[in-house]
N, CA, C and O atoms as a DFTB+ gen file, in Angstrom:
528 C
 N C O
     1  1       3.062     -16.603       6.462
     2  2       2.391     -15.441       5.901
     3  2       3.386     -14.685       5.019
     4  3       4.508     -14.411       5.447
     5  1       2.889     -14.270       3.507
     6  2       3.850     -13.613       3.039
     7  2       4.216     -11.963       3.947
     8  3       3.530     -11.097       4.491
     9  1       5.661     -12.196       3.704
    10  2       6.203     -10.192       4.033
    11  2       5.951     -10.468       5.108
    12  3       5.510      -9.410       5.557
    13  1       5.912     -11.324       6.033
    14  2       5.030     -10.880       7.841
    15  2       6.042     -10.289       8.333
    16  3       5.728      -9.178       8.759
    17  1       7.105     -10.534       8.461
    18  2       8.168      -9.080       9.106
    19  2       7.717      -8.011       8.615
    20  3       6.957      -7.196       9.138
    21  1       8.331      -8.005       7.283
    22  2       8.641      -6.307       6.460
    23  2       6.827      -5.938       7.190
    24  3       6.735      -5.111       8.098
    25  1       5.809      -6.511       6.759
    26  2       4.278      -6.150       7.008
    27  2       4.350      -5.115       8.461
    28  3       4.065      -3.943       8.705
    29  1       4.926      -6.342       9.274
    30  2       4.362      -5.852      10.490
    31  2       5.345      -4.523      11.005
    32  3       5.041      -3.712      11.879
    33  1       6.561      -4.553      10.225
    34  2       7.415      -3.235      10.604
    35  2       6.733      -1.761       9.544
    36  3       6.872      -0.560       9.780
    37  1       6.202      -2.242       8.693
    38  2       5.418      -1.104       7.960
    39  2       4.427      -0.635       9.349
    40  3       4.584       0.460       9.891
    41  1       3.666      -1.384       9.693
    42  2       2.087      -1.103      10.376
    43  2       2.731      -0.453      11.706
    44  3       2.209       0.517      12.256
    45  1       3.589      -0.900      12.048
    46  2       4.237      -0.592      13.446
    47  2       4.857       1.285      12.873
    48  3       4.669       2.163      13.716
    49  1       5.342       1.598      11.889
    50  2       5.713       2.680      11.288
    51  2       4.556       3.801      10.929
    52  3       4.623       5.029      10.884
    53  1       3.451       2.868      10.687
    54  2       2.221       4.058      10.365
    55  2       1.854       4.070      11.645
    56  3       2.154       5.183      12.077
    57  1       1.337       3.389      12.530
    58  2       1.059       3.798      13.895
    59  2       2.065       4.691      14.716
    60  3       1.688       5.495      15.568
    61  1       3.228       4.497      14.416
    62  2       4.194       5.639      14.964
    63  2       3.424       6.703      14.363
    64  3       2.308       6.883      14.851
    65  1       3.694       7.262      13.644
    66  2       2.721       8.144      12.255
    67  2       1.548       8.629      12.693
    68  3       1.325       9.835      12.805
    69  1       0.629       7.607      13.000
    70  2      -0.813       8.426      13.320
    71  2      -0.854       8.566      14.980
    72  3      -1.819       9.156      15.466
    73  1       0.158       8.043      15.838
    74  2       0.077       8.439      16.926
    75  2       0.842       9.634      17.405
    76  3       0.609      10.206      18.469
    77  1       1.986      10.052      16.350
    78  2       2.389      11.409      16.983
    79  2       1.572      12.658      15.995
    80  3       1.448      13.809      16.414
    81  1       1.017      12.179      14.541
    82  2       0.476      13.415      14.310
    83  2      -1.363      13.357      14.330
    84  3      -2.038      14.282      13.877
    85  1      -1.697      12.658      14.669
    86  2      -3.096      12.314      15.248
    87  2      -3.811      12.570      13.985
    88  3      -3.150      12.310      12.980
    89  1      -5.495      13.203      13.717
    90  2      -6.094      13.106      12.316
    91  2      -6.120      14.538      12.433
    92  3      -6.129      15.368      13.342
    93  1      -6.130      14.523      11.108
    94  2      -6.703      16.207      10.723
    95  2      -5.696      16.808       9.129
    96  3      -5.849      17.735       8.334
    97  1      -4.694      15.700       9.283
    98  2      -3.688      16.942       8.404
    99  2      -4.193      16.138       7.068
   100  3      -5.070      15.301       7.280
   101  1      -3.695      16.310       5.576
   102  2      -3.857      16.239       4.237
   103  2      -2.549      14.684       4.263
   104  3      -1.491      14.371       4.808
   105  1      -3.699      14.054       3.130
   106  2      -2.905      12.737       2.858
   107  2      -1.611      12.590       2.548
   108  3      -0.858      11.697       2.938
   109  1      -1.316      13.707       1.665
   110  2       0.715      14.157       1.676
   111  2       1.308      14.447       2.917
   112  3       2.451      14.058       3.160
   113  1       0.553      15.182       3.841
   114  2       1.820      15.660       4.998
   115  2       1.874      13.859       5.911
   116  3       2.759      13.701       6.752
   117  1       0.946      12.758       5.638
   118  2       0.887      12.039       6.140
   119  2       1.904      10.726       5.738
   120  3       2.442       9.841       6.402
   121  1       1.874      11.062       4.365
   122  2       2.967      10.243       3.383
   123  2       4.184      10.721       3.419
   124  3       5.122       9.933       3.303
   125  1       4.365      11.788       3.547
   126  2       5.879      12.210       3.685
   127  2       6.104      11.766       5.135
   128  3       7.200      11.230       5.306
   129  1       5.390      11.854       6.124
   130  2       5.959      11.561       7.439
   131  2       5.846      10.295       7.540
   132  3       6.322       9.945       8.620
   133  1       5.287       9.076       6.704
   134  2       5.440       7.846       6.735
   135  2       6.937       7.085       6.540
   136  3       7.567       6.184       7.092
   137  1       7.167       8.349       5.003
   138  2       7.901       7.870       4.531
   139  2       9.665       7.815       5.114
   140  3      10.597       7.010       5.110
   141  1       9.345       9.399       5.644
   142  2      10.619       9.460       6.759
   143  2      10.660       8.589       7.430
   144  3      11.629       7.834       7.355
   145  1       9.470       8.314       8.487
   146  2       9.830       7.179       9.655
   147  2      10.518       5.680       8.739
   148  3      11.701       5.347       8.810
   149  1       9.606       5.053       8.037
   150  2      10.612       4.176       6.787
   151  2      11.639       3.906       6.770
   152  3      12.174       2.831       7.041
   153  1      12.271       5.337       6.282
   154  2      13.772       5.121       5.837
   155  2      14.699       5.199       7.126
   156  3      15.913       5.038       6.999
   157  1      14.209       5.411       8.189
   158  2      14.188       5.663       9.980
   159  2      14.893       4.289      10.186
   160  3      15.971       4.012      10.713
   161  1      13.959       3.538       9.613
   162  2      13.875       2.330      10.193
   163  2      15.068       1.290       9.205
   164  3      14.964       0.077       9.389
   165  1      15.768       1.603       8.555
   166  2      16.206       1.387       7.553
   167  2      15.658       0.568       6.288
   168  3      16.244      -0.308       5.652
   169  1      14.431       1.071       6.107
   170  2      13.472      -0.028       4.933
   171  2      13.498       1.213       3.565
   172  3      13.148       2.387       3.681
   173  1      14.081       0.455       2.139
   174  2      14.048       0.598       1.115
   175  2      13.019       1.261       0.415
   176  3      12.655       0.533      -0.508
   177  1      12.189       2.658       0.456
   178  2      11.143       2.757       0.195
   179  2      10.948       3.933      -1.464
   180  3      11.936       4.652      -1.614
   181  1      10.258       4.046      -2.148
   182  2       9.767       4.884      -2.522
   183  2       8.774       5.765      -2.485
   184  3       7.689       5.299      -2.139
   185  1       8.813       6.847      -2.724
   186  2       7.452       7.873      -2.638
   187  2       6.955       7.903      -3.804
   188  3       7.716       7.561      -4.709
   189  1       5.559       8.306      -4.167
   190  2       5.078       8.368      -5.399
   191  2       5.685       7.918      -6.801
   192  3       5.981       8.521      -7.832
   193  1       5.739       6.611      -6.392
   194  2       6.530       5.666      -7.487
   195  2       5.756       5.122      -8.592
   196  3       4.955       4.210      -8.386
   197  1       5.955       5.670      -9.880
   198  2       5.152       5.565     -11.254
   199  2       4.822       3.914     -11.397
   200  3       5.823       3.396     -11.893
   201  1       4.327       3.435     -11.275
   202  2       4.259       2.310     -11.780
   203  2       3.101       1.793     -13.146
   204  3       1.956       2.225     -13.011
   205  1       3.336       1.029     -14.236
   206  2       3.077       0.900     -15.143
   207  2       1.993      -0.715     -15.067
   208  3       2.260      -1.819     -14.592
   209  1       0.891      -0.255     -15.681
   210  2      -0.534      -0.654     -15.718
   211  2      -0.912      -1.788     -16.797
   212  3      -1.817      -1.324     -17.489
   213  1      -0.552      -3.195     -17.252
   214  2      -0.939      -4.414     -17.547
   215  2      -2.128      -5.163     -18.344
   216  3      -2.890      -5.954     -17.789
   217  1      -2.173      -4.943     -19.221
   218  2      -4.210      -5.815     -19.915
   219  2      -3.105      -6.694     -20.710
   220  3      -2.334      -6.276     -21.573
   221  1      -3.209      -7.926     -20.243
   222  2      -3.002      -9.090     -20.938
   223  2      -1.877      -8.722     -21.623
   224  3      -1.896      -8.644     -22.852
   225  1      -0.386      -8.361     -20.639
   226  2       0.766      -8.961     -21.094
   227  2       1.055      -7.436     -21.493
   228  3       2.233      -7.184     -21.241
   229  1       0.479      -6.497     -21.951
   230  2       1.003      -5.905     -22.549
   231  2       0.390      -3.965     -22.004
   232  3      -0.781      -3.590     -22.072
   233  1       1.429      -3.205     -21.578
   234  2       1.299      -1.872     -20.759
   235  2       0.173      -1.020     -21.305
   236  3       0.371      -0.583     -22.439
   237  1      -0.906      -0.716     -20.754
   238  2      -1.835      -0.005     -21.168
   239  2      -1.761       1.501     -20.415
   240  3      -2.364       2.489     -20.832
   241  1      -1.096       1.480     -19.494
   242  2      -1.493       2.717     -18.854
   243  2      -0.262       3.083     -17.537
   244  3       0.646       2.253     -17.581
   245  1      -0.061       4.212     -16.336
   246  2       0.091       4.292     -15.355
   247  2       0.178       4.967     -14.362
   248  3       0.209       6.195     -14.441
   249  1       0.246       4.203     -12.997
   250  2      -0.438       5.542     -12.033
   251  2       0.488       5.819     -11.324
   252  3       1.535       5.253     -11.639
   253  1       0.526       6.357     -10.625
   254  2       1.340       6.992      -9.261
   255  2       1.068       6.454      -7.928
   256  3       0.276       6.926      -7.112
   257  1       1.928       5.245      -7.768
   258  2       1.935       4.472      -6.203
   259  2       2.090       5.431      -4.526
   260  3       3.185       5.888      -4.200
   261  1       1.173       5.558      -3.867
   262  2       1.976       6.735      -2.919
   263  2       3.355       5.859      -2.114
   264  3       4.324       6.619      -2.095
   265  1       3.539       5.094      -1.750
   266  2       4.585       4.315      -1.445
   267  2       5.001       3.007      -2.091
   268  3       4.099       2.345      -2.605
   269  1       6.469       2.461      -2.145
   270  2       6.274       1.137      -2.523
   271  2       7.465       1.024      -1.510
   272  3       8.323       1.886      -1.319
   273  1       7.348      -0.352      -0.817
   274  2       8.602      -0.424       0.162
   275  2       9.195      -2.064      -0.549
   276  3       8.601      -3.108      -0.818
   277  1      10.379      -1.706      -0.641
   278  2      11.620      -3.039      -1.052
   279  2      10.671      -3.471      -2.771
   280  3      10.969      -4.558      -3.267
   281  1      10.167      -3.049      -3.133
   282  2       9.601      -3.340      -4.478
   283  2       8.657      -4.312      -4.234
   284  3       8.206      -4.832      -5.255
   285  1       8.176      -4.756      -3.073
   286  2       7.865      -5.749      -2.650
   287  2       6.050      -5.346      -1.981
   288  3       5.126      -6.125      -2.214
   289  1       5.845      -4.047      -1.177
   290  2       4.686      -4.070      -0.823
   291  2       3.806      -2.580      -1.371
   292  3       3.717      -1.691      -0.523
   293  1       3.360      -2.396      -2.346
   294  2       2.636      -1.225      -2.445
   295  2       1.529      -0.451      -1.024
   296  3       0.529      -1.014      -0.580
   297  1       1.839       0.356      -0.741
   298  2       1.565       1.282       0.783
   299  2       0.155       2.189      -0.074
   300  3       0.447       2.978      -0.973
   301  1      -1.220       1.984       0.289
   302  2      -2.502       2.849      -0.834
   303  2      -2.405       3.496       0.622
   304  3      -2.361       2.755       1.605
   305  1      -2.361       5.443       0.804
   306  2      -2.794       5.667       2.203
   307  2      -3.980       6.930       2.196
   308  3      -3.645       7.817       1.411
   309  1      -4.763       7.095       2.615
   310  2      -5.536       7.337       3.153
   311  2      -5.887       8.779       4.071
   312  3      -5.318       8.651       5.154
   313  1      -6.480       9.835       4.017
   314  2      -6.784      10.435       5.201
   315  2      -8.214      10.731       5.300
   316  3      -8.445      11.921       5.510
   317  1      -9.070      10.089       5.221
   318  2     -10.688       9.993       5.616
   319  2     -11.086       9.036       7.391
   320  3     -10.526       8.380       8.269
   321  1     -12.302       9.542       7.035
   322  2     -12.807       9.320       8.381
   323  2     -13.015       7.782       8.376
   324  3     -12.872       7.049       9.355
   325  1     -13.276       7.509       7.464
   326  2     -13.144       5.555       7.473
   327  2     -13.012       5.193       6.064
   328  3     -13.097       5.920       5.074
   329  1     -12.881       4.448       6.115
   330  2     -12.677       3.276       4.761
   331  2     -13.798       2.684       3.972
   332  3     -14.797       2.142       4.445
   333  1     -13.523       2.846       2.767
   334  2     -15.219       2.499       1.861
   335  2     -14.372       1.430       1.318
   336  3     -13.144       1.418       1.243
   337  1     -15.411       0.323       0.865
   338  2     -15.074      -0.794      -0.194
   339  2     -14.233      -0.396      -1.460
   340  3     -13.411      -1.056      -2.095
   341  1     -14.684       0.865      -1.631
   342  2     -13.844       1.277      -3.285
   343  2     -12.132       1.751      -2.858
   344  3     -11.202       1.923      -3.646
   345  1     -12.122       1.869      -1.471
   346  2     -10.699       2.078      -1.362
   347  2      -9.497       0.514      -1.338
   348  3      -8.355       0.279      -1.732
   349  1     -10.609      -0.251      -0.623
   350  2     -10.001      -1.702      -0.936
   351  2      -9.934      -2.154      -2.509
   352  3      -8.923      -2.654      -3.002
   353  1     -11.072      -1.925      -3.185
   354  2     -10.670      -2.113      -4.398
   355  2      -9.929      -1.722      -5.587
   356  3      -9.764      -2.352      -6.632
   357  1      -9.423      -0.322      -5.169
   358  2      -8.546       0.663      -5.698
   359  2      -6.943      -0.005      -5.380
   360  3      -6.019       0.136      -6.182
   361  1      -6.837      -0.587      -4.351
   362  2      -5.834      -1.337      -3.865
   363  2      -5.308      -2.230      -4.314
   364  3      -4.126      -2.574      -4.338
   365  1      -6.878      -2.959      -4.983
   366  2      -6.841      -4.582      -5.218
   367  2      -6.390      -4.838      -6.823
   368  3      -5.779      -5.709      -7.440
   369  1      -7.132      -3.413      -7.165
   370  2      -6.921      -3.018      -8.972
   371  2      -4.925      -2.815      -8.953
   372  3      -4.429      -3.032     -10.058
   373  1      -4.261      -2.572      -8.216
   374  2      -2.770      -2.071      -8.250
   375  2      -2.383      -3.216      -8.452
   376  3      -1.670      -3.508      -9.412
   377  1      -2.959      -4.387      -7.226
   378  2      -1.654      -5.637      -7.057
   379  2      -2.010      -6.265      -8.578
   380  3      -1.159      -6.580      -9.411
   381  1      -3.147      -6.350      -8.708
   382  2      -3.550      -7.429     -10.018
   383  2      -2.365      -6.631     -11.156
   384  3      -1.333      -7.196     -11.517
   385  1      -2.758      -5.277     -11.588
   386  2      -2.242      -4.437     -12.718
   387  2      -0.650      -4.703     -12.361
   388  3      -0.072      -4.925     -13.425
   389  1       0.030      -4.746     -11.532
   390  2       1.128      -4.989     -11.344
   391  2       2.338      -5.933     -10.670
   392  3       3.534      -5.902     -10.382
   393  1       1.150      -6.798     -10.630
   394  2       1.492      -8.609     -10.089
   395  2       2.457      -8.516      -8.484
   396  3       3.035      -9.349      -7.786
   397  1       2.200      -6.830      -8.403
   398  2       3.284      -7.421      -7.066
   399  2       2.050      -8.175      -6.127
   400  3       0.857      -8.281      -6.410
   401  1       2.891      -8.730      -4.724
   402  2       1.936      -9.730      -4.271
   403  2       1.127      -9.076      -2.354
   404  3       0.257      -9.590      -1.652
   405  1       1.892      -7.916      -2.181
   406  2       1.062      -7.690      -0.983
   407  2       0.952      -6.099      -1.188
   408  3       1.828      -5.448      -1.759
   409  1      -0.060      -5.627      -0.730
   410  2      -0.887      -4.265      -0.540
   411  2      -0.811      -3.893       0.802
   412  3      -0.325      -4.627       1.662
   413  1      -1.421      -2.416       1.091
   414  2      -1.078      -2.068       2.748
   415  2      -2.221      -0.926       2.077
   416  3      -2.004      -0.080       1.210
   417  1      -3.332      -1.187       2.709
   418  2      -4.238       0.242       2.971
   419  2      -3.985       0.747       4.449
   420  3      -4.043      -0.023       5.408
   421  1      -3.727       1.967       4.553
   422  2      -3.351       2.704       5.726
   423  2      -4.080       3.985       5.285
   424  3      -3.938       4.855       4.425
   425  1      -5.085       3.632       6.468
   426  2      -5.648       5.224       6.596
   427  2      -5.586       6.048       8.035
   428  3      -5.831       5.664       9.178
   429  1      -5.318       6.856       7.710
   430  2      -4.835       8.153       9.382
   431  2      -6.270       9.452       9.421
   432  3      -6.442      10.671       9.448
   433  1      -7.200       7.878       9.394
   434  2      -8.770       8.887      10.159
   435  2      -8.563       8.833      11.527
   436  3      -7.610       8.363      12.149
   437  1      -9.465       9.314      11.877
   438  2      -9.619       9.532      13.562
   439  2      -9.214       8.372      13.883
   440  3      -8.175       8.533      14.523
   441  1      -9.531       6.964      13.769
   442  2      -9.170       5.537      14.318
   443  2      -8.733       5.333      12.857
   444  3      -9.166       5.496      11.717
   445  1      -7.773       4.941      13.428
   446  2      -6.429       4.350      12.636
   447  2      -6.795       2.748      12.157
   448  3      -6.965       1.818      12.945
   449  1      -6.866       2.672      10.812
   450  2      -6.898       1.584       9.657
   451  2      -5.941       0.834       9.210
   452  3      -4.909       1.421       8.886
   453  1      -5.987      -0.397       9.087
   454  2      -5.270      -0.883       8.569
   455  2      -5.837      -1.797       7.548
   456  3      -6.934      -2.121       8.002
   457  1      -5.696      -2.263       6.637
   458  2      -6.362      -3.187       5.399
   459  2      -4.802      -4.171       4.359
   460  3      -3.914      -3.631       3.700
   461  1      -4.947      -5.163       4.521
   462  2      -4.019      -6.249       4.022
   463  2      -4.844      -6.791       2.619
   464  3      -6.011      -7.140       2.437
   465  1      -3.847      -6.704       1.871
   466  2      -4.571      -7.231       0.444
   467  2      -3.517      -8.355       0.204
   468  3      -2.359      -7.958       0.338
   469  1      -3.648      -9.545      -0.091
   470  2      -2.718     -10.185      -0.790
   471  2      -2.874     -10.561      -2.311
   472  3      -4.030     -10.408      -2.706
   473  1      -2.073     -10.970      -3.166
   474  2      -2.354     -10.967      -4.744
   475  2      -1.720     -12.256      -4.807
   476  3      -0.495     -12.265      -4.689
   477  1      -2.317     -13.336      -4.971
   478  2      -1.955     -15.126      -4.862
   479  2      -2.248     -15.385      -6.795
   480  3      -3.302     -15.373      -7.430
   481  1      -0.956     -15.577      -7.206
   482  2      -1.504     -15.717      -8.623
   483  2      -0.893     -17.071      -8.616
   484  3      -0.040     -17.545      -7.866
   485  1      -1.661     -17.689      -9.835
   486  2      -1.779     -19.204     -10.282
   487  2      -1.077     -19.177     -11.718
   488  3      -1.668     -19.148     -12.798
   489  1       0.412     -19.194     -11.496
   490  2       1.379     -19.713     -12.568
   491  2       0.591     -20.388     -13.498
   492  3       0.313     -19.935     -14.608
   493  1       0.043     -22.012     -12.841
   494  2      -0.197     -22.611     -14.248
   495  2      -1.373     -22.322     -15.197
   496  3      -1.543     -22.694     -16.358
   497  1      -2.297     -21.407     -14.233
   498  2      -3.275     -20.913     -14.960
   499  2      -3.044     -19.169     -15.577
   500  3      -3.566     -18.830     -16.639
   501  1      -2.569     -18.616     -15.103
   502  2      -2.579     -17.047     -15.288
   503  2      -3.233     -16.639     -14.869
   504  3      -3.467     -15.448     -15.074
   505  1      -4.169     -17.632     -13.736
   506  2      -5.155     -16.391     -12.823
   507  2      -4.588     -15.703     -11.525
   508  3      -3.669     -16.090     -10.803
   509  1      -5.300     -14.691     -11.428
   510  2      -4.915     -14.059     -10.026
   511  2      -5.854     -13.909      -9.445
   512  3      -6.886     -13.543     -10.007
   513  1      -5.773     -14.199      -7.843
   514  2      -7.060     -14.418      -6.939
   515  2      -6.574     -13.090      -5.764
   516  3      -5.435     -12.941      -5.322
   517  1      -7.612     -12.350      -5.484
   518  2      -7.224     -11.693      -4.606
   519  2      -7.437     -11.676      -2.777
   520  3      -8.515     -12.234      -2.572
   521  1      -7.098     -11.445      -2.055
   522  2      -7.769     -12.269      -0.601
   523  2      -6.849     -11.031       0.647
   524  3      -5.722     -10.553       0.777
   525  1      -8.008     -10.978       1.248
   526  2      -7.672     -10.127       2.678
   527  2      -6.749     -10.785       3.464
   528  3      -6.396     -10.299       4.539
């Protein structure tokens, strides 16, 4: 499995996270306390890291990542009561726009979320396939 360490020490870090501050607070006080535990743990992370937006080769645009850990997994997080399809796809729109290859939806609703995106691209074609 790609990242399955780094993965599973992220998920193990947001559950620290939503188990000492439970639901209720605003998606920043939830990202900053992610992000502490993170660097806790000694993992490479950024906070609201600009990243730059892709149409065929060439930069069209860019957004504001709420985490990226080792350059390697973009962190989309969350503080709603559950998870809609458009939040997976908001996710799914990052890895494609920016070819990295694994996603982390983490949401800190009442029951605690987790959502795995992977981004499997095809060198000899230039396609990218996306998959849970």
């Amino acid at each position: 499995m790609i990242h399955e360490k780094l993965t599973k020490e992220i998920i193990s870090a947001f559950y620290e996270v939503h188990n000492t501050l439970g639901f209720g607070f605003l998606e920043q006080v939830y990202q900053n306390a992610l992000y502490k535990e993170l660097l806790r743990r000694g993992l490479f992370c950024q906070s609201q890291k600009e990243m730059e937006v892709y149409y065929k080769g060439e930069m069209v645009g860019r957004y504001i990542a709420d985490i990226v850990v080792n350059d390697e997994i973009i962190l989309e997080l969350k503080a709603v009561t559950t998870l809609r399809p458009e939040h997976e796809w908001q996710l799914v729109n990052y890895l494609k726009a920016t070819g990295l290859e694994v996603g982390l939806l983490l949401n800190f609703g009442v029951a605690a979320e987790v959502k795995r995106k992977i981004n499997t691209s095809f060198l000899n074609r230039g396609i990218r396939v996306i998959r849970a």
